[in-house]
C-alpha positions as CSV (number, residue, x, y, z in Angstrom):
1,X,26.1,-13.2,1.0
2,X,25.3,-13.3,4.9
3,X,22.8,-11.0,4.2
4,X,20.3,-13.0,2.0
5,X,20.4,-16.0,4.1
6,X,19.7,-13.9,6.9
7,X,16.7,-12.9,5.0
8,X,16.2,-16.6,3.7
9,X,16.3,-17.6,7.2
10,X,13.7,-15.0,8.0
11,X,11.2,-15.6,5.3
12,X,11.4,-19.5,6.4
13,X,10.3,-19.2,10.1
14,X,7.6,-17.1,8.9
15,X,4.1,-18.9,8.7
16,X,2.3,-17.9,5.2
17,X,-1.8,-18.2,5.7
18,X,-4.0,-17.6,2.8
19,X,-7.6,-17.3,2.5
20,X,-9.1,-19.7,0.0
21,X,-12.4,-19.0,-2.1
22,X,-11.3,-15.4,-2.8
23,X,-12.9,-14.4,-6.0
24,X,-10.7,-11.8,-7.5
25,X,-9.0,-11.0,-11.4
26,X,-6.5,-8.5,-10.2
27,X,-4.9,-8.2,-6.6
28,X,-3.5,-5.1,-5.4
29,X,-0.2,-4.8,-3.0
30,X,0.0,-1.0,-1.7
31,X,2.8,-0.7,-0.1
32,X,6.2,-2.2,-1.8
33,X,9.6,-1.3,-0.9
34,X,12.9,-1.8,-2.9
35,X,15.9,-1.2,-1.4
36,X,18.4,-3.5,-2.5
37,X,21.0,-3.9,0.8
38,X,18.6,-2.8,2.7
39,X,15.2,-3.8,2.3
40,X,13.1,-6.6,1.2
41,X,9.3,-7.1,0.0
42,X,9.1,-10.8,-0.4
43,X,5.8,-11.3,-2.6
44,X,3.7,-14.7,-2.5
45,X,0.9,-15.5,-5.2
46,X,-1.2,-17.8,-5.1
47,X,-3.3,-18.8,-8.6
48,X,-6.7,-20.7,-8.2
49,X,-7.9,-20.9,-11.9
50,X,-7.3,-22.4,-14.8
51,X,-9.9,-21.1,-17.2
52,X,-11.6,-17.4,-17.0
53,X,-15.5,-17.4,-18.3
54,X,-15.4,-20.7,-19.6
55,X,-16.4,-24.3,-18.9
56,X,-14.8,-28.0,-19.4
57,X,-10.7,-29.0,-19.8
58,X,-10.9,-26.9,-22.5
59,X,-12.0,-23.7,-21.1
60,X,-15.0,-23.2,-23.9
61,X,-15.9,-20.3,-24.3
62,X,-13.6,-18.8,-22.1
63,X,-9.8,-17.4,-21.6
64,X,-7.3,-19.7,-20.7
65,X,-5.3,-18.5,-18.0
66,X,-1.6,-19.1,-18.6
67,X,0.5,-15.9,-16.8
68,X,0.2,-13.5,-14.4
69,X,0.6,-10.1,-15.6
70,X,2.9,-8.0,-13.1
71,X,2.4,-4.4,-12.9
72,X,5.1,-2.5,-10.6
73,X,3.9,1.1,-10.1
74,X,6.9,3.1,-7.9
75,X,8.7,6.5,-7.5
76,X,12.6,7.0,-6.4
77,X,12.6,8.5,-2.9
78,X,15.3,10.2,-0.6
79,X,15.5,7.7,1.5
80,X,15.6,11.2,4.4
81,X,13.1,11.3,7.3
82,X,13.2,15.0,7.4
83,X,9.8,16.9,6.9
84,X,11.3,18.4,3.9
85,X,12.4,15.2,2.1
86,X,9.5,13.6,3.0
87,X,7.2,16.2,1.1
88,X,8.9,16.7,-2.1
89,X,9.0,12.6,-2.2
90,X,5.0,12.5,-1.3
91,X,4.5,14.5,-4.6
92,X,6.6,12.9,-7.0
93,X,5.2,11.0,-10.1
94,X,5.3,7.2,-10.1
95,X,6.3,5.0,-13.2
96,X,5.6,1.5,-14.4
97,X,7.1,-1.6,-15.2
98,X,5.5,-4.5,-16.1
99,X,5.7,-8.2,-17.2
100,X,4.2,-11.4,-17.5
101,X,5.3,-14.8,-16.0
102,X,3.7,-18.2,-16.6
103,X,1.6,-19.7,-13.9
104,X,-0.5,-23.2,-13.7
105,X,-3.7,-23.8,-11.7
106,X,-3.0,-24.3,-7.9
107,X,0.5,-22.5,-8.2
108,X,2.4,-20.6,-5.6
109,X,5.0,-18.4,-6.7
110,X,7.5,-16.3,-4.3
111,X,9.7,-14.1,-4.8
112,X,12.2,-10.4,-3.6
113,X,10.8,-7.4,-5.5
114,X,14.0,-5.5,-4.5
115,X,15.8,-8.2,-5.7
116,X,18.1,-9.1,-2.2
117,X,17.3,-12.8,-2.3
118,X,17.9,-14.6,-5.3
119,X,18.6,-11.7,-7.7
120,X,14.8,-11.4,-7.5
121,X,13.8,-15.0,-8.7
122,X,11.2,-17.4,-7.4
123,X,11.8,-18.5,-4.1
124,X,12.5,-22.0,-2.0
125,X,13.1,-24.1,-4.3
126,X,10.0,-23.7,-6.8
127,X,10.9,-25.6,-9.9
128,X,8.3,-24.0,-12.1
129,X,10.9,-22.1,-14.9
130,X,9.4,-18.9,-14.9
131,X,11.6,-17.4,-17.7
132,X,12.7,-14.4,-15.6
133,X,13.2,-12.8,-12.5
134,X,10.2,-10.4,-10.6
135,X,12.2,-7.7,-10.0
136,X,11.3,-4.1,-10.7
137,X,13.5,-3.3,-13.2
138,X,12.8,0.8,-12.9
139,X,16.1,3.2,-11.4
140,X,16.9,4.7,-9.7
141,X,16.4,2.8,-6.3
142,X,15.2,2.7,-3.4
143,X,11.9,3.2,-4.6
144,X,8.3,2.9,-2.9
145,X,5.3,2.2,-4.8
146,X,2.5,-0.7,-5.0
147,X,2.0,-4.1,-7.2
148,X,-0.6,-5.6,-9.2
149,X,-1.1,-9.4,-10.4
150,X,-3.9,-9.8,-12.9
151,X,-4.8,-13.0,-14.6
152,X,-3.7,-13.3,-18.2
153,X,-3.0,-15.8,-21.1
154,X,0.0,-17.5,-22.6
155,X,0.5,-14.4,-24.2
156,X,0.4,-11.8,-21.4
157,X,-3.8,-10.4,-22.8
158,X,-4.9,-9.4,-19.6
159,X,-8.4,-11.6,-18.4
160,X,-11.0,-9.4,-17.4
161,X,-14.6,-9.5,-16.6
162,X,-16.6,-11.6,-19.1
163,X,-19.8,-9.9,-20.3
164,X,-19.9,-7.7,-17.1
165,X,-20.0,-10.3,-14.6
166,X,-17.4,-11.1,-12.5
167,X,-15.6,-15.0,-13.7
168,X,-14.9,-17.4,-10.6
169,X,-11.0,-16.2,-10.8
170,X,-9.3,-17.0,-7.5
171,X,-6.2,-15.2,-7.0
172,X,-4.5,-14.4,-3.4
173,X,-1.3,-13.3,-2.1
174,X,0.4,-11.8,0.8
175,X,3.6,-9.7,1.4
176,X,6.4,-9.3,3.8
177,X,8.4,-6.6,4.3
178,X,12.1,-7.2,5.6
179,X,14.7,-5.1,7.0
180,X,17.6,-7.3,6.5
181,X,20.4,-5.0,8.4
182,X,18.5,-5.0,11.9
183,X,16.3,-8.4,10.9
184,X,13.1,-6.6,11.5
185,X,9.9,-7.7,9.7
186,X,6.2,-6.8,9.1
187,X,3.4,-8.3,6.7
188,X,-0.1,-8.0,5.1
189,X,-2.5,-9.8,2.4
190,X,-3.2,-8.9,-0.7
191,X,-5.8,-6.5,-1.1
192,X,-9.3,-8.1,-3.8
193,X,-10.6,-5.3,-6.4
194,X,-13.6,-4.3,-5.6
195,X,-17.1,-6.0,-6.4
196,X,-18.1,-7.3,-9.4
197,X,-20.4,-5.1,-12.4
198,X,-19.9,-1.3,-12.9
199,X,-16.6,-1.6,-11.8
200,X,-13.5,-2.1,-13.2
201,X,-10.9,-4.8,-12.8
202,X,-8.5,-2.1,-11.5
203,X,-10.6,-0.6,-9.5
204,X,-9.8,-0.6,-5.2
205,X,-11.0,2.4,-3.8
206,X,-14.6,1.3,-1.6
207,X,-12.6,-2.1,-0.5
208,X,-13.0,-3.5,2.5
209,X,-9.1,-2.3,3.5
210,X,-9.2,1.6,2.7
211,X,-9.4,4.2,4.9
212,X,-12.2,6.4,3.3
213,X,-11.7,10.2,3.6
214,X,-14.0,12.7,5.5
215,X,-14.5,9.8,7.6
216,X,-13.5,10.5,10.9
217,X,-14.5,7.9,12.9
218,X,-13.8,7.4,16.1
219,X,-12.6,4.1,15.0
220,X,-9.8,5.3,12.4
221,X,-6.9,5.9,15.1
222,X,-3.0,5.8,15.2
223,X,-1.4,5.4,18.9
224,X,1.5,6.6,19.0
225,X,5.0,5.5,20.7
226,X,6.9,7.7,22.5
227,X,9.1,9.8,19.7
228,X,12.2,9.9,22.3
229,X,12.5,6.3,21.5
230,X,10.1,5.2,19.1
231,X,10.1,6.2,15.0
232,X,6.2,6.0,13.0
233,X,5.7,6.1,9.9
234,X,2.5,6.1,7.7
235,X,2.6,4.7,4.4
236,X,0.1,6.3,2.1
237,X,-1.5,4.6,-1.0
238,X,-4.3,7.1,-2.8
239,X,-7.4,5.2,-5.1
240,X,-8.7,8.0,-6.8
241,X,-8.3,10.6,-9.2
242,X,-10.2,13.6,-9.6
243,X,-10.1,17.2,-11.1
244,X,-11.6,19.9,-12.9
245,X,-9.9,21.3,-15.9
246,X,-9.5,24.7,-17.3
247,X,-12.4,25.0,-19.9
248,X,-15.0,23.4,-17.9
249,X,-15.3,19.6,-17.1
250,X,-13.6,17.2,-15.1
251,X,-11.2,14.2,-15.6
252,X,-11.7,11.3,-12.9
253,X,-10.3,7.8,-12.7
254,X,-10.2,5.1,-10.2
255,X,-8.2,2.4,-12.1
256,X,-5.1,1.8,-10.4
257,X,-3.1,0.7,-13.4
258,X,-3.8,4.4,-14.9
259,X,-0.1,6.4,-14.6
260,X,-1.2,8.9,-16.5
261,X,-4.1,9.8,-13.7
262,X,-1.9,9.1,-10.2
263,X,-4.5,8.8,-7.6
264,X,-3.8,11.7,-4.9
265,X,-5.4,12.6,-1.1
266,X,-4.3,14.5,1.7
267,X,-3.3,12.7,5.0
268,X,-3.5,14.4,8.8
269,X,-3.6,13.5,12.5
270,X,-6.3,15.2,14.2
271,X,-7.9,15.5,17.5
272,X,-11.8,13.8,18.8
273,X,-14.8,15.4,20.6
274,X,-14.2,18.8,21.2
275,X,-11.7,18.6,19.2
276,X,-13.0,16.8,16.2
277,X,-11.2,17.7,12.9
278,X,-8.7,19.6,14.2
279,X,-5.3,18.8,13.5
280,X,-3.4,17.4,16.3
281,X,-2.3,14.7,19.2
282,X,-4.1,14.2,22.7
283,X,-1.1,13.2,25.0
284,X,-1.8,10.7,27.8
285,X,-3.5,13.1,30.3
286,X,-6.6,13.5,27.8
287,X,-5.0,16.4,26.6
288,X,-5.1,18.2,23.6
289,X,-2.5,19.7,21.1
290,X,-2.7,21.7,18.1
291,X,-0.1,20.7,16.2
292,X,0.6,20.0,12.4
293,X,-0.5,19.8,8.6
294,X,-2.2,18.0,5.6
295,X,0.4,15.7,3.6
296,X,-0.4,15.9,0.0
297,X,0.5,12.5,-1.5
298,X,0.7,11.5,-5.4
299,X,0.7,7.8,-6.1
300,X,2.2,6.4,-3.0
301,X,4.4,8.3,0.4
302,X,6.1,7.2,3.6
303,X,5.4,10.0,6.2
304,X,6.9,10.2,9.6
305,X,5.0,11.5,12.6
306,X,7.6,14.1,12.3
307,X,6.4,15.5,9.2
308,X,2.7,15.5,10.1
309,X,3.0,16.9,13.4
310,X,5.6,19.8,14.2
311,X,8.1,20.4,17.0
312,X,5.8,21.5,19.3
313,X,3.7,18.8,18.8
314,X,6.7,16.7,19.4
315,X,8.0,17.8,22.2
316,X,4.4,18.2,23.8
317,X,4.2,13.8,23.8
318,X,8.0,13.1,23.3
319,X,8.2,10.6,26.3
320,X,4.8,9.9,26.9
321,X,3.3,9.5,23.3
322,X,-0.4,9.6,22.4
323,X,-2.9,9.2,20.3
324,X,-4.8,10.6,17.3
325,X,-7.4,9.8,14.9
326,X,-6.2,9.4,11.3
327,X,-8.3,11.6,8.4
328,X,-7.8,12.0,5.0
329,X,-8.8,15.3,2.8
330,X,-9.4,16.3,-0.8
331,X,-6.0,16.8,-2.2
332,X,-4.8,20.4,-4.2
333,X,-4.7,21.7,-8.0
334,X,-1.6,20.5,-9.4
335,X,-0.1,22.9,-11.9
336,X,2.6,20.6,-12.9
337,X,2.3,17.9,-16.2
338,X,0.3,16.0,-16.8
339,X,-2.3,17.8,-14.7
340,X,-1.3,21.5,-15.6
341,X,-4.8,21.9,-16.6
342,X,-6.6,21.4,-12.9
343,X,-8.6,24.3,-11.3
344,X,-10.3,22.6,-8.8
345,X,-10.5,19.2,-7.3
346,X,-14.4,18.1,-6.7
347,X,-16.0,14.9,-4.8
348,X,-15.6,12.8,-1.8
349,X,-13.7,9.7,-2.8
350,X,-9.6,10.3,-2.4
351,X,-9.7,6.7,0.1
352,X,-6.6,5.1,0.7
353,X,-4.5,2.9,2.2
354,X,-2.9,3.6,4.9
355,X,-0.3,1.5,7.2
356,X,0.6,2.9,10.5
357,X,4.7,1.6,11.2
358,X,6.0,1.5,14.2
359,X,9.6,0.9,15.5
360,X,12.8,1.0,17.6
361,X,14.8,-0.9,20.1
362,X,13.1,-3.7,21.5
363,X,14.5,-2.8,25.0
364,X,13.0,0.7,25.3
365,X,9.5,-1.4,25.0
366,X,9.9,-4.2,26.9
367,X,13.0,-3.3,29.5
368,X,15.6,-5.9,30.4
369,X,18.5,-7.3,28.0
370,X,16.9,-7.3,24.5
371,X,19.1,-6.1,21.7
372,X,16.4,-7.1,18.7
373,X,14.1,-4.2,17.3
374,X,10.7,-3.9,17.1
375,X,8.7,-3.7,13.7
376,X,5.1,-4.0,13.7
377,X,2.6,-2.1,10.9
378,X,-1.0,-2.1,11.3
379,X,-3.6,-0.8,8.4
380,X,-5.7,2.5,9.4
381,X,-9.6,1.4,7.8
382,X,-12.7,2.8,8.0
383,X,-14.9,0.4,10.0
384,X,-18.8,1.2,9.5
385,X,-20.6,0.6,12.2
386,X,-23.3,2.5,12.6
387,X,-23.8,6.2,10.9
388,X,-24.0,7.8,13.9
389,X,-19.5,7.5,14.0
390,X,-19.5,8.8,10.9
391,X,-18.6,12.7,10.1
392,X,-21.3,13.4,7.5
């Protein structure tokens, strides 16, 4: 019971800033973790609309927006740090869950998504009866995975673009991410699909927030903590699908609701100049190591610097740390169902995104008589600005 007011306390103190204006009928969460005990996502939505496509109090000719259609999308991991955990979970399939809850214009809904704080019910005292709880109801836990929040009516029929063009559907959120043993925390917004025609509602891989592979800009880097007495971790959301089948043709998708097609990449820390695209870590003499492999990840992973780098590379920044740039490659065949068909994997689009975690003992950072713990993520994008810091 101390536990969730702990958290309660947490999520209080915490200021929540949203943009306003956003434009959006699905909004995408990559990185959720449910570990009940252990770990909370706190979700916040925010719903802007009333009627989809349609004019007047009575939305004519239009969809009446009356729910929010919740779709969890998460795998069971290990919960290990070890290189060999770690890779197994980075290829496992995700499942669903999903569910609608009623919403009103101008509503802000919160709530636990591993279910800690209030069995996973709305949050602070909202006295909108929502019917239900927002947990993921999938098992076994903990699990990893990502959310999405689309518009929908009364009866949970998803809103979607009207006639091709996107409808004036403002929908906003944010996350935060507590570890409620050591009282650590660390946040992000909501990620908007992308812009409105070809695409679809589902669709996030060319946002403004991925990090888009072959890039290699200069731009795209991790710094890394000293591994002696920092962890990092890099949590890994894929947009895209892709593959050629046995028989000729090939099977794409880029709609993030699709389990059937679980977007993939590979994820690596290489080197810059001289080095460029080679994997590895410069220490903090301008050095240069060699050091490390490609992480293939299916639907969503959690990778720790010691999986991506290897002992050498460890030992060769272990009290100094570093720094490297942060790529992403075409992923493999997979010879495994659904997608025992796959003989090649063609085109340039396997984005994601991609947090960079760091943390450890407050102390070791800042010296002197702290006993707290540092927790602080920041995303890994690809900024473009200017061609000539891009790796064609």
């Amino acid at each position: 019971m101390k536990k969730v007011f702990f958290v309660l306390c947490i999520v209080a103190v915490m200021a929540l800033s949203f943009a306003t204006g956003a434009k959006a009928d699905t909004i995408l969460f990559p990185y959720i973790n449910e570990n009940p005990g252990n770990v909370s996502t706190i979700i916040s939505v925010i719903n802007g609309t009333s009627c989809i496509g349609g004019s007047g109090a009575s939305c004519t000719g239009g969809s009446v927006v009356g729910a929010l259609h919740y779709r969890y999308i998460t795998k069971p991991i290990s919960g290990a740090a070890d290189p060999t955990s770690e890779l197994a979970d980075a290829l496992t399939r995700c499942s669903e869950t999903n569910f609608c809850r009623p919403t009103t214009y101008n509503d802000v809904v919160s709530f636990d998504a591993s279910g800690n704080v209030n069995g996973g019910n709305a949050l602070f005292n909202d006295p909108t009866v929502y019917g239900g709880s927002f947990v993921d109801t999938l098992t076994p836990k903990p699990r990893r995975g990502y959310l999405l929040v689309t518009h929908a009516t009364a009866v949970c029929g998803d809103i979607t673009e009207t006639n091709n063009i996107s409808p004036n559907a403002e929908l906003d959120g944010e996350a935060t991410l507590i570890d409620i043993v050591n009282g650590e925390a660390w946040g992000y917004k909501a990620v908007l699909n992308q812009e409105p025609g070809s695409y679809d509602n589902f669709v996030f891989v060319n946002t403004d927030d991925v990090l888009v592979q072959n890039g290699l800009s200069f731009y795209e880097n991790t710094v890394i903590y000293p591994p002696a007495t920092f962890s990092q971790r890099y949590f890994v959301t894929p947009t895209q699908y892709d593959a050629e089948v046995l028989g000729g043709g090939t099977v794409s998708s880029d709609d993030m609701s699709d389990v059937n097609l679980q977007k993939r990449t590979r994820i690596g820390l290489m080197g810059w100049g001289p080095s460029e695209g080679q994997l590895g870590i410069f220490n903090r003499n301008e050095q240069f190591q060699s050091s490390g492999r490609l992480v293939h990840v299916q639907c969503v992973a959690g990778i720790s610097l010691a999986t991506l780098i290897d002992t050498n590379g460890i030992a060769f920044i272990n009290t100094t740390g570093g720094w490297a740039t942060v790529n992403l490659e075409e992923p493999l065949p997979l010879f495994i169902p659904p997608s025992n068909l796959e003989v090649g994997i063609p085109g340039d689009f396997y984005n994601a995104f991609v947090f960079d975690l760091k943390f450890g003992r407050a102390s070791d950072l800042i010296g002197g008589p702290a006993t707290g713990l540092t927790n602080d993520a920041k995303l890994i994008r690809t900024r473009f600005i200017g061609t000539d810091r891009i790796r064609s």
